[in-house]
Structures are given as structure tokens and as C-alpha cells.
N, C-alpha and C positions, 0 to 999 in steps of 0.2 A: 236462182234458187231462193234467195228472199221471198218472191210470189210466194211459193208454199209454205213457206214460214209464216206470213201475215197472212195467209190464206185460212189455215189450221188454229192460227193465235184466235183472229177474229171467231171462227168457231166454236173454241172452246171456251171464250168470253160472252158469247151471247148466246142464251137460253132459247131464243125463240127461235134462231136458225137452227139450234140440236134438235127441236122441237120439231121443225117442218124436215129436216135432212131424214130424221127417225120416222115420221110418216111417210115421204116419200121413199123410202128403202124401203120400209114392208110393203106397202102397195105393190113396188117392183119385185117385191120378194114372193109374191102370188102368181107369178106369170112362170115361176119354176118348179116343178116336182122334182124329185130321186128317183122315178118312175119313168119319165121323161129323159131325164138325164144318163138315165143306161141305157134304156134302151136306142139315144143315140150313139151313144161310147159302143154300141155291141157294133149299131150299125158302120159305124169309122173303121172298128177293127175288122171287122168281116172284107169291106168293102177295099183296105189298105192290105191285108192278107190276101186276098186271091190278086188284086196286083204283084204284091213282090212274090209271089208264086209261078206268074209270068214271068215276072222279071229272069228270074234265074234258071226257068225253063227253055227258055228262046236261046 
């Protein structure tokens, strides 16, 4: 557990790594919609829904 403690310390101590961690998370953060993101959530539950519909029809 130390790792994470000096992990986050060094972090929050140097400027320039907030600086590139902050650019690289919104870059990643363009690769996701809320339009995207339902419309797989609808797809999981449809596609988990007509299985346990089997399930307990058999």
C-alpha cells in the first residue's frame, strides 16, 4: 500500500505531472459520449433480459 501513498504524494507535489495526467484524461475523456454510453447499457439489458427469459422458461 505505500506504492499508492508515494504514488499520489509525488502527484500531488509536482505541477507538471497534474498538468500532463489533466491533458491526458481529457483526451481520453473524448473517446466517450452519454449517447454511446446508453445506448450500450440498453444494449446489455435487452440482450441479459431475453437470456434470463430463457433461463426460467426452459
Amino acid at each position: 500500500m505505500d506504492w499508492i501513498v508515494n504514488t499520489l504524494q509525488y502527484i500531488l507535489e509536482n505541477k507538471e505531472v497534474q498538468t500532463d495526467y489533466r491533458r491526458r484524461g481529457l483526451h481520453q475523456s473524448t473517446k466517450f459520449s452519454w449517447e454511446r454510453t446508453a445506448q450500450e447499457t440498453l444494449r446489455l439489458y435487452r440482450k441479459h433480459s431475453v437470456s434470463t427469459k430463457n433461463y426460467f422458461t426452459n
